[in-house]
C-alpha positions as CSV (number, residue, x, y, z in Angstrom):
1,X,93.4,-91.6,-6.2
2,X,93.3,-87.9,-4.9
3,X,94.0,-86.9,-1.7
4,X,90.1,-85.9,-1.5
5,X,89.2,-89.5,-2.6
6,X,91.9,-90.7,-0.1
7,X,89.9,-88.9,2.9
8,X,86.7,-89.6,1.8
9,X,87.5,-93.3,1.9
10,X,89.0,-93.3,5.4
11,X,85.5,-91.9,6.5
12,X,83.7,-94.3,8.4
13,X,80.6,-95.4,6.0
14,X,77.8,-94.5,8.5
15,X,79.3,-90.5,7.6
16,X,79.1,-90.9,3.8
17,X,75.3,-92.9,4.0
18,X,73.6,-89.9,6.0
19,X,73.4,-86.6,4.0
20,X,70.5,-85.6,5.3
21,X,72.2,-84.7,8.7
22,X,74.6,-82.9,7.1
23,X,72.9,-80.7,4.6
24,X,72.9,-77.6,6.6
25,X,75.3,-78.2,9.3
26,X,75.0,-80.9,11.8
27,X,71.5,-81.6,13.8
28,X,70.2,-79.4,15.3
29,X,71.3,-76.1,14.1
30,X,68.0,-74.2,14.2
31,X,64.8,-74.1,16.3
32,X,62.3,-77.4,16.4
33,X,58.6,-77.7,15.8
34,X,56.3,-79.8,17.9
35,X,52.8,-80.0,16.9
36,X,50.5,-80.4,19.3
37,X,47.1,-81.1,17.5
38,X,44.5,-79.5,20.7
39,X,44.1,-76.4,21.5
40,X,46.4,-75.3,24.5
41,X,45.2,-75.9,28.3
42,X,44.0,-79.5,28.0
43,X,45.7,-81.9,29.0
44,X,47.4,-83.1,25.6
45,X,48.7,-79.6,25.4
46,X,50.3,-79.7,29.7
47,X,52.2,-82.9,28.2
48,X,53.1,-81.8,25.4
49,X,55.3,-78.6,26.9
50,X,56.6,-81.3,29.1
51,X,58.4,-83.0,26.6
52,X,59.2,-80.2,24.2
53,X,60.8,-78.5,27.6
54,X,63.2,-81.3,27.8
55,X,64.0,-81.5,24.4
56,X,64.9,-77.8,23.9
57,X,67.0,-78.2,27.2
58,X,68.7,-81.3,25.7
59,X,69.3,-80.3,22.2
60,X,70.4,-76.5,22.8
61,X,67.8,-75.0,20.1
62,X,64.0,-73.2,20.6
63,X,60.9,-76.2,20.4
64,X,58.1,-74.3,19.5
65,X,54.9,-75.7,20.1
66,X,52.3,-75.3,17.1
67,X,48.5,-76.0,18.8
68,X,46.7,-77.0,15.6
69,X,43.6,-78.0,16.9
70,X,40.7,-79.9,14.6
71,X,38.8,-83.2,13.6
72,X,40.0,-85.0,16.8
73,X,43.6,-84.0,16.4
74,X,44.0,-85.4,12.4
75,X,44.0,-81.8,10.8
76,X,46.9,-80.6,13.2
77,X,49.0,-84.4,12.9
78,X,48.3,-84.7,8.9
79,X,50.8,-81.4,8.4
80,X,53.2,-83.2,11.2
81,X,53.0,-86.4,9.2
82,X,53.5,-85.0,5.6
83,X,56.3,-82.6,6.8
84,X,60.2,-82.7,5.7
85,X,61.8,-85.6,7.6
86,X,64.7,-83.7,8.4
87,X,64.2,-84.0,12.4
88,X,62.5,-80.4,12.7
89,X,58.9,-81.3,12.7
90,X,57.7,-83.9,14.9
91,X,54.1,-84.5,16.1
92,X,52.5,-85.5,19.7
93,X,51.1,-88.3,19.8
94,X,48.5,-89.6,21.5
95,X,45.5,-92.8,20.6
96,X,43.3,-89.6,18.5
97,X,46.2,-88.5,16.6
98,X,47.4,-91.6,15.1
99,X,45.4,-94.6,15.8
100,X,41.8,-94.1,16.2
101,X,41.4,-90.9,14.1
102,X,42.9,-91.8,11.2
103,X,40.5,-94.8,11.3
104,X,37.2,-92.9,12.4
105,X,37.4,-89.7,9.8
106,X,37.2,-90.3,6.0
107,X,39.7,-88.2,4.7
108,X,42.6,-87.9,7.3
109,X,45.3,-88.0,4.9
110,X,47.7,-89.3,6.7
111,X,47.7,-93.1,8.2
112,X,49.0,-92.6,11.7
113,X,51.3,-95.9,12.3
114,X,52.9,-97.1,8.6
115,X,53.4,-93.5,7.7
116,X,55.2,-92.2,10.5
117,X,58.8,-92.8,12.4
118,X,58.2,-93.7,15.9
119,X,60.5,-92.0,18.6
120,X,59.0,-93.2,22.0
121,X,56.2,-92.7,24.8
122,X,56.5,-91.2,28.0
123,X,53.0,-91.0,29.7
124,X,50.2,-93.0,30.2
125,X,47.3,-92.1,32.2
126,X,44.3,-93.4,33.3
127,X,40.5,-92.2,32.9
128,X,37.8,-91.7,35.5
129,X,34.3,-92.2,35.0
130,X,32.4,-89.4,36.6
131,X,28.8,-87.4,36.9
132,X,27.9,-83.8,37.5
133,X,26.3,-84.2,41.2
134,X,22.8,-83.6,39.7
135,X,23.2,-86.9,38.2
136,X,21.6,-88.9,40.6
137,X,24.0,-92.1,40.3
138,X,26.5,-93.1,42.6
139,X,28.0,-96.4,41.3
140,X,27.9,-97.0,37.3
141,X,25.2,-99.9,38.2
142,X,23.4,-97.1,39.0
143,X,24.0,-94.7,36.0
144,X,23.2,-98.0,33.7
145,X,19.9,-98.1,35.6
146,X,19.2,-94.4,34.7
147,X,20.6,-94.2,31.0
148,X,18.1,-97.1,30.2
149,X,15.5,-95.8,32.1
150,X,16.0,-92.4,30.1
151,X,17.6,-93.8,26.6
152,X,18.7,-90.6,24.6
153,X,18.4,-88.5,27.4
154,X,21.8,-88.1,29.1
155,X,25.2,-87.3,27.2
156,X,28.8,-87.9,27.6
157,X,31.9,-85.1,26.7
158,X,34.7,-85.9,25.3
159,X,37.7,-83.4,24.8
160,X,37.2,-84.5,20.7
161,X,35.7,-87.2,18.3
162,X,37.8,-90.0,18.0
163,X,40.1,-89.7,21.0
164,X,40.0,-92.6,23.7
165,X,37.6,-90.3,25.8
166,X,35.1,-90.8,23.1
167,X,35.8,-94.2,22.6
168,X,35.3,-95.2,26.7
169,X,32.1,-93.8,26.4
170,X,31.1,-95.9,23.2
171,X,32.7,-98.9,24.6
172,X,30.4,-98.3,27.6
173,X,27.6,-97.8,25.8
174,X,28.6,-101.1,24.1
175,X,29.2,-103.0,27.2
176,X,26.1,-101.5,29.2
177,X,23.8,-101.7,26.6
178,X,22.5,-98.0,27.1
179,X,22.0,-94.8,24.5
180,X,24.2,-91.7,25.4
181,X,24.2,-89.0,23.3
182,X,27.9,-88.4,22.2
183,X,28.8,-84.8,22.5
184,X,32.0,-83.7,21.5
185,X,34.6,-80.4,22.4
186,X,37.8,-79.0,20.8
187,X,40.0,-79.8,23.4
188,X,39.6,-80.9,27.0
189,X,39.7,-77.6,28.7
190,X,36.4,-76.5,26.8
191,X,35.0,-79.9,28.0
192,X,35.6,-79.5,31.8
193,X,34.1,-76.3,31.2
194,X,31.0,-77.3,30.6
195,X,31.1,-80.8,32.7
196,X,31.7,-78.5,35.6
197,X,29.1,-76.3,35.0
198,X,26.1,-78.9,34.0
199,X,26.0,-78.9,30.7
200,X,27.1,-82.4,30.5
201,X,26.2,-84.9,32.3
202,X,28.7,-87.7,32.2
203,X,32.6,-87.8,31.1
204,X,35.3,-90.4,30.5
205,X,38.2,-87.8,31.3
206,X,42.0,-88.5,31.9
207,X,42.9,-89.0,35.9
208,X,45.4,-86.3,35.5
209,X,42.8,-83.2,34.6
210,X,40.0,-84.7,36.6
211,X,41.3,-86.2,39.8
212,X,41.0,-82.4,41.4
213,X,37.7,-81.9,40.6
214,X,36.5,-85.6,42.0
215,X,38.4,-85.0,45.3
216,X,36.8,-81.6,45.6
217,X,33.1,-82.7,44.9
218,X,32.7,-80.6,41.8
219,X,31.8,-84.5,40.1
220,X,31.1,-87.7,41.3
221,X,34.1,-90.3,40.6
222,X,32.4,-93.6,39.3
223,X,35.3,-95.7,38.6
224,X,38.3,-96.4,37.1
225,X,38.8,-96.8,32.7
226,X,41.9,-99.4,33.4
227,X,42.0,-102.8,33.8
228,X,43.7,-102.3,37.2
229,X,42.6,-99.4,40.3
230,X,44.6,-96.8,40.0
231,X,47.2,-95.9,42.8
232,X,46.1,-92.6,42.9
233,X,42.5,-93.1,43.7
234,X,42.8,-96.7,44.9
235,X,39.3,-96.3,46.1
236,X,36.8,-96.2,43.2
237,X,36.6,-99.4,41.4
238,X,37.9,-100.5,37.9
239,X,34.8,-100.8,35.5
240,X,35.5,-103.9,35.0
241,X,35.0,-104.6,39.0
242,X,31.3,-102.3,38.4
243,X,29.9,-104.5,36.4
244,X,31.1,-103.6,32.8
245,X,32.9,-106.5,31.1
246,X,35.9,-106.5,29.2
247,X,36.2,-102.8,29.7
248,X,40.1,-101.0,29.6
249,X,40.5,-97.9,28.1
250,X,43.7,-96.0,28.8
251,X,45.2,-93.4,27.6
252,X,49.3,-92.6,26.0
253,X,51.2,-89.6,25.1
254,X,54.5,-89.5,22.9
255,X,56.5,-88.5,19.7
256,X,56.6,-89.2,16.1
257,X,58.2,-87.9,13.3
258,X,57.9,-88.1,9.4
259,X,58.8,-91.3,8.1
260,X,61.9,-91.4,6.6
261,X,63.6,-89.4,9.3
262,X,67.5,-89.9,9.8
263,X,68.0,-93.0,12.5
264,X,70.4,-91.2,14.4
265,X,67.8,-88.1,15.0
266,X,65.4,-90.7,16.1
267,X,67.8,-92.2,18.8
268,X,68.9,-89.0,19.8
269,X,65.3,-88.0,20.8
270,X,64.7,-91.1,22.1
271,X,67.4,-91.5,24.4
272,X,66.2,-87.7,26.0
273,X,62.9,-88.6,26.2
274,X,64.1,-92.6,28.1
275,X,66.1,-90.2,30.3
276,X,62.7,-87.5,30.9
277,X,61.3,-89.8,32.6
278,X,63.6,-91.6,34.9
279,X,64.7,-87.8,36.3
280,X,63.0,-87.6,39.9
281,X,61.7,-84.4,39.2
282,X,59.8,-85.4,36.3
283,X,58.4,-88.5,38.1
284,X,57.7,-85.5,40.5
285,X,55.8,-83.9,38.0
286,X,54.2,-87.2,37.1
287,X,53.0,-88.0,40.3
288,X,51.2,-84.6,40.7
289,X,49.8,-84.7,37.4
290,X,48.3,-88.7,38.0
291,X,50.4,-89.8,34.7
292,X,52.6,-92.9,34.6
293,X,56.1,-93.1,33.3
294,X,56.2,-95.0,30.2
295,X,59.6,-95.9,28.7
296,X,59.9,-97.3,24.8
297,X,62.6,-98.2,22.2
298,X,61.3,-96.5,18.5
299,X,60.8,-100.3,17.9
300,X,58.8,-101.2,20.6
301,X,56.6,-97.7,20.1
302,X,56.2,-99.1,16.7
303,X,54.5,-102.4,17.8
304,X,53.0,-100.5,20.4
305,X,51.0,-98.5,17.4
306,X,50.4,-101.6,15.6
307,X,48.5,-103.2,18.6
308,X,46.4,-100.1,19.6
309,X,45.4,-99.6,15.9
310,X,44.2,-103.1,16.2
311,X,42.8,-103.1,19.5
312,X,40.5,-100.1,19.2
313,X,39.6,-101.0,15.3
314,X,37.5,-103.6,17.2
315,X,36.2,-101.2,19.9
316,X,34.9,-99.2,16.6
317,X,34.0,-101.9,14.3
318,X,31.9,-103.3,17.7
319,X,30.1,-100.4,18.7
320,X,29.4,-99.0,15.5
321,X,31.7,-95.5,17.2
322,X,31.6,-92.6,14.5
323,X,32.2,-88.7,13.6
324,X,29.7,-86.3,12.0
């Protein structure tokens, strides 16, 4: 035996089966890409920077942020998905990107949950259901009374087709028995736009981007999406509590990256992204923002997936939910 072959087998094995950290120096040794797949300002996009902050402070290398925005987040996530799983390219993830997209679009090209290596979630955050104040409802019995006394006349926003926004309006209009016109935005920045201004009538939009705007009268707060008030506006009801049955939509931010990635580059980013969120200023942040921590192995992401793809398969098979 050499002296080469000598060394070599006085490696420990875990070194010999993992050439694909070691191909170009150890990981990482050049900058990062995050795809975000919304335009920049929503709130997708404010999380997003959250977590790609951390992980360029952690890792000592650039995360640059790609906004691909387009068909409710699949166009910019496919790319993520089919990319080299060599721990540069990972994708944020949220219920559009891989769960309910790749179910409601015909050609995603990507699957969302089998195709991808989970890292972990950090966020969750609740919706509000909410009115422009020329809606004249102030509880969702109310707004029931109105939709189906005006069936095809009043529309909902939703920051894309697909996303859970969309989805708690079709599960209302499941629950309620009412016709809303569906109107969909690139992105939930355009979508406040126009909620603010009129043009919409009704939303389903996260607690974090619309909590402002309810305390300061621009819309009427309705109630709550979760199963559960929220802490942050522990007055307004749950749906559930307004009359809508079995309703709980909520919504989740977080990381994949390319299946096949190396394990260790998954732990790594896992174990920053576990430590994000039990820092005090991020919980800070958190608490501003109306977003819960959320702390998950890769495993437990994974099954996470697995249930959401199931859960709101139903919510779409149910309502009849689709995308022109």
């Amino acid at each position: 035996m050499t002296l080469h072959r000598r060394r070599l087998a006085l490696l420990p094995a875990g070194l010999l089966a993992a050439p694909a950290l070691a191909q170009d120096g150890p990981w990482p040794n050049r900058p990062l890409r995050l795809v975000i797949a919304f335009p920049p300002g929503g709130l997708t996009d404010v999380t997003g920077r959250l977590v790609a902050q951390r992980f360029q402070a952690e890792l000592g290398q650039p995360v640059v942020v790609e906004n691909r925005g387009g068909a409710g987040g699949t166009v910019g996530t496919q790319g993520a998905v089919r990319a080299a799983p060599d721990g540069y390219t990972l994708a944020f993830a949220a219920p559009s990107t891989h769960v309910t997209g790749p179910i409601l679009f015909a050609s995603p090209g990507y699957d969302g949950v089998s195709d991808v290596a989970p890292i972990g979630a950090f966020a969750a955050v609740g919706s509000i259901a909410v009115v422009h104040p020329s809606v004249p409802a102030t509880s969702i019995a109310e707004l029931i009374a109105l939709a189906r006394a005006r069936p095809g006349q009043l529309n909902f926003a939703s920051a894309g087709a697909g996303g859970s926004i969309h989805l708690a309006g079709e599960l209302f209009k499941m629950r309620a028995g009412i016709d809303i016109v569906h109107v969909p935005y690139r992105g939930g920045a355009a979508m406040l736009t126009d909620l603010l201004s009129g043009r919409v009538q009704i939303a389903f939009d996260n607690l974090p981007q619309i909590l402002p705007h309810v305390r300061s009268g621009a819309v009427r707060g309705l109630a709550v999406t979760s199963r559960a008030r929220s802490r942050f506006i522990p007055e307004l009801p749950t749906m559930i509590e307004a009359g809508v049955p079995e309703y709980d939509v909520t919504s989740w931010f977080g990381v994949t990256a390319p299946l096949g990635t190396p394990q260790p580059i998954v732990a790594r980013l896992n174990a920053i992204m576990r430590a994000m969120v039990a820092d005090p200023a991020v919980l800070a942040q958190f608490q501003q923002m109306g977003a819960e921590p959320l702390s998950m192995t890769p495993e437990e992401f994974g099954a996470f997936l697995r249930a959401e793809r199931e859960r709101y398969a139903e919510i779409i098979r149910v309502s009849g939910a689709r995308v022109d």
